[in-house]
RONU-881215 format. One line per field, with one value per residue: x, y, z of N, C-alpha, C in turn; residue in three letters; residue number from 0. Coordinates in steps of 0.1 Angstrom, whole numbers. Atoms other than C-alpha are relative to their C-alpha. Example, Ala and Ser with C-alpha at 12.3 -4.5 7.8 and 13.67 -1.06 7.14 Angstrom:
nc1 = c(9 / -9)
nc2 = c(-12 / -11)
nc3 = c(0 / 0)
cac1 = c(123 / 137)
cac2 = c(-45 / -11)
cac3 = c(78 / 71)
cc1 = c(9 / -8)
cc2 = c(12 / 11)
cc3 = c(0 / 8)
type = c(ALA / SER)
seq = c(0 / 1)
END
This chain:
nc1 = c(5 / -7 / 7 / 15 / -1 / -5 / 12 / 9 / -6 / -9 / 11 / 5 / -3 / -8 / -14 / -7 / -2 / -1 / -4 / 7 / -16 / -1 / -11 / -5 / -2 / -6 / -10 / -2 / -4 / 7 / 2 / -2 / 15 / 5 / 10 / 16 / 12 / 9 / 0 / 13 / 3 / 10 / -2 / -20 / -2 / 8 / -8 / -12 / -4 / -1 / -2 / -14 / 4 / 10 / -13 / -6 / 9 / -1 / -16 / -1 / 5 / -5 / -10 / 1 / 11 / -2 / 0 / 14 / 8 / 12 / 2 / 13 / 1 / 13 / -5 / 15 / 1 / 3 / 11)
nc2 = c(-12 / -7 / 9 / -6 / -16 / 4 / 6 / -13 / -12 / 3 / 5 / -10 / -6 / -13 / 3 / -3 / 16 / 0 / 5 / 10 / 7 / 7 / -2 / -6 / -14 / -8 / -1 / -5 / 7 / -8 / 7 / 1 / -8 / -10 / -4 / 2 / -7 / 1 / 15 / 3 / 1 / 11 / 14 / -1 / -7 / 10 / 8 / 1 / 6 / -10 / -19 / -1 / 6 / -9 / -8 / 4 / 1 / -13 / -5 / 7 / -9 / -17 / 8 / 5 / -5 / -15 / -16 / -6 / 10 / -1 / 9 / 4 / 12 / 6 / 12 / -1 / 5 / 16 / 6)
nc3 = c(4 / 8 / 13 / 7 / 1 / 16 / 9 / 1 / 3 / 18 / 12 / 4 / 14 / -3 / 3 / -10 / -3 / -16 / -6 / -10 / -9 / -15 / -6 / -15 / 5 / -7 / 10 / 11 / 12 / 13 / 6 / 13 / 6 / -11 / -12 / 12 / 2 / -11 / -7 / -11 / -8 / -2 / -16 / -2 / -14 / -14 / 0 / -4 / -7 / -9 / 1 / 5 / 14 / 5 / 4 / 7 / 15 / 7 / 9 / 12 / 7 / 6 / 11 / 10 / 5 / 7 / -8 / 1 / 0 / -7 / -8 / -5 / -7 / -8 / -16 / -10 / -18 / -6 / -3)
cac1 = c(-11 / 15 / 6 / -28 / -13 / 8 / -20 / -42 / -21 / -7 / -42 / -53 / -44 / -27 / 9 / 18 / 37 / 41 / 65 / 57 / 87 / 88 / 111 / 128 / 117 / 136 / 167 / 185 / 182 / 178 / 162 / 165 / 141 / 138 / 138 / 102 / 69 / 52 / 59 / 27 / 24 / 0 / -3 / 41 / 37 / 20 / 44 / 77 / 99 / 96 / 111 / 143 / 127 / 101 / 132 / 145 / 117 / 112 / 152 / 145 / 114 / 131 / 161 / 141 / 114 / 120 / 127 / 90 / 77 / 45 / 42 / 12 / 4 / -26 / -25 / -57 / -62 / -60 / -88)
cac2 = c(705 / 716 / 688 / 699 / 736 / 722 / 701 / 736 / 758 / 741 / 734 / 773 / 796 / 825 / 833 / 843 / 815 / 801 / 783 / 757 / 747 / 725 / 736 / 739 / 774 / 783 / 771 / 798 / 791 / 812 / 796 / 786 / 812 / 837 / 866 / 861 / 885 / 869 / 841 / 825 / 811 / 779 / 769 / 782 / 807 / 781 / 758 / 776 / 759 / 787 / 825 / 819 / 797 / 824 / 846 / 825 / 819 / 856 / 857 / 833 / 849 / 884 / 863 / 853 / 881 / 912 / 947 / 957 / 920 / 907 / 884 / 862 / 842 / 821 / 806 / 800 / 808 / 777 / 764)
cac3 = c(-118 / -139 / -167 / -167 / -169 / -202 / -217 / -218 / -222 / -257 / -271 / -271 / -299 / -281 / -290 / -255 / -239 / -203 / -187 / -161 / -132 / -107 / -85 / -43 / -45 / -15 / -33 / -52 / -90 / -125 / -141 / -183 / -200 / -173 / -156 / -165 / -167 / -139 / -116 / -99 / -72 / -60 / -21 / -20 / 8 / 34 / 28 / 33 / 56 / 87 / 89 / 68 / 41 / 35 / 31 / 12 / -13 / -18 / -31 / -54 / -65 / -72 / -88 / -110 / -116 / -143 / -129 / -138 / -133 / -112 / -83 / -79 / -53 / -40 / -2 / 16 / 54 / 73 / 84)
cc1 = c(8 / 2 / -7 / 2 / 3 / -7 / -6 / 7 / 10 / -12 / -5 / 7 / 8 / 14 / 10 / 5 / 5 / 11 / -2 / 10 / -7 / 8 / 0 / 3 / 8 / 18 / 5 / 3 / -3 / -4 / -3 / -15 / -4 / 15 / -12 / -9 / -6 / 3 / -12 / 9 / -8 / -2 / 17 / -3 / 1 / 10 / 18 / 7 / 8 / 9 / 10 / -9 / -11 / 7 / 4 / -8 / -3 / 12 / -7 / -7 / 4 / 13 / -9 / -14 / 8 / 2 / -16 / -10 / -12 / 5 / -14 / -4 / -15 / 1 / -15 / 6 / 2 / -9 / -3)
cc2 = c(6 / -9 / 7 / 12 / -1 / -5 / 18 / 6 / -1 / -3 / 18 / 6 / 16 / 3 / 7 / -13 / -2 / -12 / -9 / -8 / -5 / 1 / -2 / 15 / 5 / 0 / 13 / -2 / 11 / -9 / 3 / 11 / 16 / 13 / 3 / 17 / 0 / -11 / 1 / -9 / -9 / 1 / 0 / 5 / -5 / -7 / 0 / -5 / 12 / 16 / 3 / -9 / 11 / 8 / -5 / -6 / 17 / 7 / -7 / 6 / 16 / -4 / -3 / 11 / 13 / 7 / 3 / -16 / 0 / -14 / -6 / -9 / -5 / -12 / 5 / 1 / -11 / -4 / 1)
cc3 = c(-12 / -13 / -3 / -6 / -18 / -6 / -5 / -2 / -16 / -4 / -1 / -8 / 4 / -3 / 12 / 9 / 14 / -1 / 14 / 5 / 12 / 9 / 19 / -1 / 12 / -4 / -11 / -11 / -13 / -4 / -17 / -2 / 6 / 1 / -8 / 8 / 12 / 2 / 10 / 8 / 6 / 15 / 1 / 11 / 10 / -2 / 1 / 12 / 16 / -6 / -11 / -13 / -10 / -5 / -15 / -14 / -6 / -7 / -10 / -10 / -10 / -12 / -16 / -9 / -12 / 9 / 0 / 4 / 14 / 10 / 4 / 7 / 3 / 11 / 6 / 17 / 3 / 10 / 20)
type = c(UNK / UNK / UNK / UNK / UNK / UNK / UNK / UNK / UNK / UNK / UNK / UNK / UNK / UNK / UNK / UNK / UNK / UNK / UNK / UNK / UNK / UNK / UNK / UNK / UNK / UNK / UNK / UNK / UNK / UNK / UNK / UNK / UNK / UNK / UNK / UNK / UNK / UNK / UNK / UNK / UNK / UNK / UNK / UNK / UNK / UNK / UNK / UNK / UNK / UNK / UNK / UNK / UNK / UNK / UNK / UNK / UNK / UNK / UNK / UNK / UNK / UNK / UNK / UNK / UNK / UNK / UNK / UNK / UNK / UNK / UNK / UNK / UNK / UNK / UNK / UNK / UNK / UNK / UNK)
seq = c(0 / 1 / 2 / 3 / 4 / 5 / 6 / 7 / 8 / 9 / 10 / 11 / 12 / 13 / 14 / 15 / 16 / 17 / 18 / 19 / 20 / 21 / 22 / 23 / 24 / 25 / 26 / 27 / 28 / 29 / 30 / 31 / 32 / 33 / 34 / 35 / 36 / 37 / 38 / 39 / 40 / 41 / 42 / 43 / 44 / 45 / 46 / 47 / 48 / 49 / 50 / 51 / 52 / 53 / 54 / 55 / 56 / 57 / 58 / 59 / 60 / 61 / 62 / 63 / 64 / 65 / 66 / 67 / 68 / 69 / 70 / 71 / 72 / 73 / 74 / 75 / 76 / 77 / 78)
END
C-alpha cells in the first residue's frame, strides 16, 4: 500500500508532500521529518497487540503528532 501511496502521490502536481513509514507503531520512535500534520492510520487500531499495545501505539502517535496536529484512522468492525 505504501508503494502505491508513493507511485501517486509523486505523479500529481500538488506541492504539499506526504511521507509514507512503515513502522512497529507500538515501538517508540521520532521519526526523520516529523512531528508531522497528520498521521493516518490503515487497519493499526485492530491490530494492536492487546490493552498495553494500544497504549502503546497512541504514545507513539502523540510522539510523533504536532501540538495542533490530526489523527486519522480507518478500522472496520469485525465481521
Amino acid at each position: 500500500m505504501t508503494h502505491e501511496a508513493r507511485r501517486k502521490g509523486s505523479a500529481g502536481s500538488s506541492k504539499a508532500t506526504a511521507n509514507f513509514i512503515m513502522a512497529d507503531c507500538t515501538k517508540s520512535t521520532s521519526y526523520a521529518g516529523g512531528p508531522f500534520d497528520l498521521v493516518f492510520g490503515a487497519w493499526l487500531l485492530n491490530y494492536a497487540p492487546g490493552h498495553d499495545g494500544l497504549g502503546d501505539t497512541f504514545h507513539n502517535i502523540a510522539l510523533n503528532l504536532k501540538h495542533d496536529g490530526h489523527f486519522v484512522s480507518i478500522t472496520l468492525v469485525p465481521a
